[in-house]
PAZAPA-4460 file (N, C-alpha, C; in steps of 0.05 Angstrom, whole numbers, plus 32768, in hexadecimal, padded with zeros to 4 digits):
% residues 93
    n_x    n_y    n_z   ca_x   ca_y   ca_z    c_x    c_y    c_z   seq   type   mol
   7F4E   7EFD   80CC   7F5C   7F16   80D1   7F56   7F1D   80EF     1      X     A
   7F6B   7F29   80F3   7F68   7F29   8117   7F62   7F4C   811F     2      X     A
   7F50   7F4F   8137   7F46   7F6C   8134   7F64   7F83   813A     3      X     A
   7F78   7F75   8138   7F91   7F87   8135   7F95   7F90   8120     4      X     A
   7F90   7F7E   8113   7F99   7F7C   80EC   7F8A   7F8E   80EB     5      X     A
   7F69   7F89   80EE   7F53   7F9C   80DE   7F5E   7FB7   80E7     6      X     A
   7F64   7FBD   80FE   7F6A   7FDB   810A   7F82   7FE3   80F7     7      X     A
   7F8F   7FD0   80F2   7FA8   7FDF   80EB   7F9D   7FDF   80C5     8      X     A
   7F8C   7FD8   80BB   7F8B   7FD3   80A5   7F70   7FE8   809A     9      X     A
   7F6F   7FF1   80B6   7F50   800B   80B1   7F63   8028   80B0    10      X     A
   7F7D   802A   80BA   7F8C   8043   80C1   7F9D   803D   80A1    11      X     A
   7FA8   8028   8099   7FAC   8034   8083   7F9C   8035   806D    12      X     A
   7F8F   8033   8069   7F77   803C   8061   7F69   8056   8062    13      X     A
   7F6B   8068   8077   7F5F   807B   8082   7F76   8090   8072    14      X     A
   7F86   8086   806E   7FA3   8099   8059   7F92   809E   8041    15      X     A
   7F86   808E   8028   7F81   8094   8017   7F97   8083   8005    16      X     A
   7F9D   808B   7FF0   7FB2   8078   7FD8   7FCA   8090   7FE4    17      X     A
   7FDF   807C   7FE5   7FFB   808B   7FF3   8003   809F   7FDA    18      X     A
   8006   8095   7FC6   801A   80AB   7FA7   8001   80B7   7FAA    19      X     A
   7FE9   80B8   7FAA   7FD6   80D4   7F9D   7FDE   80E1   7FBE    20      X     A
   7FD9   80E0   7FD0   7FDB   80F2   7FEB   7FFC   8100   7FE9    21      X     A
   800C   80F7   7FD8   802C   8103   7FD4   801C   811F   7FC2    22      X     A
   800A   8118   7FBF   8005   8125   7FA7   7FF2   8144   7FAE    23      X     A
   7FE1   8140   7FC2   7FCC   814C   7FD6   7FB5   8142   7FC9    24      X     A
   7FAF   8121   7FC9   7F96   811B   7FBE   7F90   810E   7FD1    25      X     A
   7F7A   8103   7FD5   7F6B   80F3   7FE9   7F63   80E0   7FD7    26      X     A
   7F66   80C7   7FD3   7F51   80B7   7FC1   7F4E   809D   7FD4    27      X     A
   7F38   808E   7FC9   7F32   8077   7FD9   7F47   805F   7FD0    28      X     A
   7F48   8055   7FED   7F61   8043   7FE2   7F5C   8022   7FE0    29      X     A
   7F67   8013   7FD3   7F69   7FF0   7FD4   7F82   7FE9   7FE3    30      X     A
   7F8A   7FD6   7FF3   7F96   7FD4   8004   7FAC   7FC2   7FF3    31      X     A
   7FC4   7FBF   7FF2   7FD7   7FBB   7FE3   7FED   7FAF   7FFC    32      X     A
   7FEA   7F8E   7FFC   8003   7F7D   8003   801C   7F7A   7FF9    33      X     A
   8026   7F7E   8009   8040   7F81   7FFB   8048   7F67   7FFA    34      X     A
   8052   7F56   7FE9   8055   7F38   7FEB   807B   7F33   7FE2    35      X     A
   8081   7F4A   7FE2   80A4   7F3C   7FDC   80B6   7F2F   7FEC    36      X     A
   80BC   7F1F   7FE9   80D3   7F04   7FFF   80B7   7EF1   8002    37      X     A
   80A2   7EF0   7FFA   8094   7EDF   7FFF   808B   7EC1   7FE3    38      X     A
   808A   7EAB   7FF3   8086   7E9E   7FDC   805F   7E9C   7FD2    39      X     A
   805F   7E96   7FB6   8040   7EA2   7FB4   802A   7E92   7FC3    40      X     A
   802F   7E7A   7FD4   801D   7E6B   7FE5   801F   7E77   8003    41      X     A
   8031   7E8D   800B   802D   7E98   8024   8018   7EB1   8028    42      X     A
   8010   7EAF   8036   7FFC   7EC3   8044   8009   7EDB   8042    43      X     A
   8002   7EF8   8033   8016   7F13   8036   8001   7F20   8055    44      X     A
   801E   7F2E   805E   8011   7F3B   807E   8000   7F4D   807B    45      X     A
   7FEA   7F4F   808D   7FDB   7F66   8090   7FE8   7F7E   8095    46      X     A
   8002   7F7C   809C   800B   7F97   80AA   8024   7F9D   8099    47      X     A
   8026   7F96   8080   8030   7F97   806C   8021   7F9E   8054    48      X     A
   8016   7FB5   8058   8001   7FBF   8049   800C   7FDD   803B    49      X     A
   8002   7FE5   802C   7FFE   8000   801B   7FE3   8006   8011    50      X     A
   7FDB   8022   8014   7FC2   8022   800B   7FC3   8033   7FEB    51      X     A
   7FBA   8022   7FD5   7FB8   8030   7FC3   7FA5   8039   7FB5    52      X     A
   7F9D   8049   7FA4   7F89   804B   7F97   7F83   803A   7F7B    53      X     A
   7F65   8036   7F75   7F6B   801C   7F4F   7F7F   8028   7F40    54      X     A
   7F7F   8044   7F42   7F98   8046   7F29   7FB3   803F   7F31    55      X     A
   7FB6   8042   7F49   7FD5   8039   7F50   7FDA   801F   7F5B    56      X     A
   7FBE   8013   7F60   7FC0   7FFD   7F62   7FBF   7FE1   7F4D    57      X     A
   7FA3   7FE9   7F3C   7FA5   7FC9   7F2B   7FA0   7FDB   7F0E    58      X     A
   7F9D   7FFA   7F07   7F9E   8006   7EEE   7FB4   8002   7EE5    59      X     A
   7FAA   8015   7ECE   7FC0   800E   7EB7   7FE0   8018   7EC2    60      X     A
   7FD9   8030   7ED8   7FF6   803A   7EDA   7FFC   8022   7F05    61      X     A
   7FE9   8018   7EFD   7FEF   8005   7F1F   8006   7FF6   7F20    62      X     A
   8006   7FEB   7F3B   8028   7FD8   7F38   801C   7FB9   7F2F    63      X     A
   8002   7FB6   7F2E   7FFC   7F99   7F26   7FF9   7F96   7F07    64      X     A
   7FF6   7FAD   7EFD   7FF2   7FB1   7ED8   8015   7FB9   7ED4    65      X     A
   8021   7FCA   7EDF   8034   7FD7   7ED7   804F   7FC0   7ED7    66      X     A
   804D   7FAB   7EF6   8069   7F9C   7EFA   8074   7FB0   7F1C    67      X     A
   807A   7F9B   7F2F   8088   7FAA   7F3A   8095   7FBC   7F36    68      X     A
   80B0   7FAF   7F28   80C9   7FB8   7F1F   80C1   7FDA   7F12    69      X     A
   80B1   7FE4   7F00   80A7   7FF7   7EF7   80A2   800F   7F08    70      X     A
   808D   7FF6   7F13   807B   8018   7F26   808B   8015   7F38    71      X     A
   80A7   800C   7F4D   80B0   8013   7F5E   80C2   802B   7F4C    72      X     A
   80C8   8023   7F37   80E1   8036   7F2B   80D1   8053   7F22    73      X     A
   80B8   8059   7F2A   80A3   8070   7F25   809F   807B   7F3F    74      X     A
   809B   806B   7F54   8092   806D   7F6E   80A0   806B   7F8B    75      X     A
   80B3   805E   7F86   80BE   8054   7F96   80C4   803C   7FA5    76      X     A
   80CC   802E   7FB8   80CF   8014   7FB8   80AB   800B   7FCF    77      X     A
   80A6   7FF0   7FC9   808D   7FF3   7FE1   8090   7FEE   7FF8    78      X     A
   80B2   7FE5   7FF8   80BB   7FE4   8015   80BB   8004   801C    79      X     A
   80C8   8020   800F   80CE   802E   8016   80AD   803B   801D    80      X     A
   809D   8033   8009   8087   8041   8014   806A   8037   8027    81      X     A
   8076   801A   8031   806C   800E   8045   8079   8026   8061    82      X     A
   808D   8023   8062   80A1   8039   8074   8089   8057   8076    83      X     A
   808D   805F   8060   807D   8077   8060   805F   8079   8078    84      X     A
   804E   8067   805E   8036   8058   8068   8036   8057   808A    85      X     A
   804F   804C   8097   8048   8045   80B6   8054   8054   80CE    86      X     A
   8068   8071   80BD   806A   8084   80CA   8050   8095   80C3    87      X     A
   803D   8095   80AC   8028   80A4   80B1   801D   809E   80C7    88      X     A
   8015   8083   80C9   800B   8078   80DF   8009   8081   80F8    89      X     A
   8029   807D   8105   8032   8081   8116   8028   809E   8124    90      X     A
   802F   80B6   810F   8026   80D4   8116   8009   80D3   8121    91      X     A
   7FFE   80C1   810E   7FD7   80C9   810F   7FD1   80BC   8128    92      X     A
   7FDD   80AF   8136   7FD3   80A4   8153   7FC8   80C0   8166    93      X     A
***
């Protein structure tokens, strides 16, 4: 990992889990690659990230227990909320 990645991978992070902060929560987050268009032997980008929390991440109501297809149709798409994610970004500079 290159000290760009880490920088960019410490700010989203510094968000908290994206759906609980929609929410006004702060929770600690796991970092969530987004891997779609990718085949499963490629590397997913560092900068293709979401930060989620265990429950929205690998719990029962997460997108890795739930199915993409599910939790996007609850949440929204992770393209749309990668978007989100890196206009937060952008402001917090």
């Amino acid at each position: 990992m290159t000290k760009s990645e880490r920088i960019h991978l410490d700010k989203v992070a510094s968000l908290g889990c994206i759906i609980c902060l929609r929410k006004g929560l702060h929770t600690p987050p796991q970092i969530h690659h987004i891997r779609a268009g990718q085949g499963m032997g490629q590397r997913a980008s560092h900068y293709e990230t979401i930060p989620l929390c265990y429950h929205h991440h690998q719990g029962e109501h997460g997108i890795h227990h739930m199915g993409t297809r599910a939790w996007e149709a609850e949440h929204g798409t992770e393209r749309e909320i990668l978007r989100e994610v890196l206009e937060l970004i952008l402001w917090d500079k």
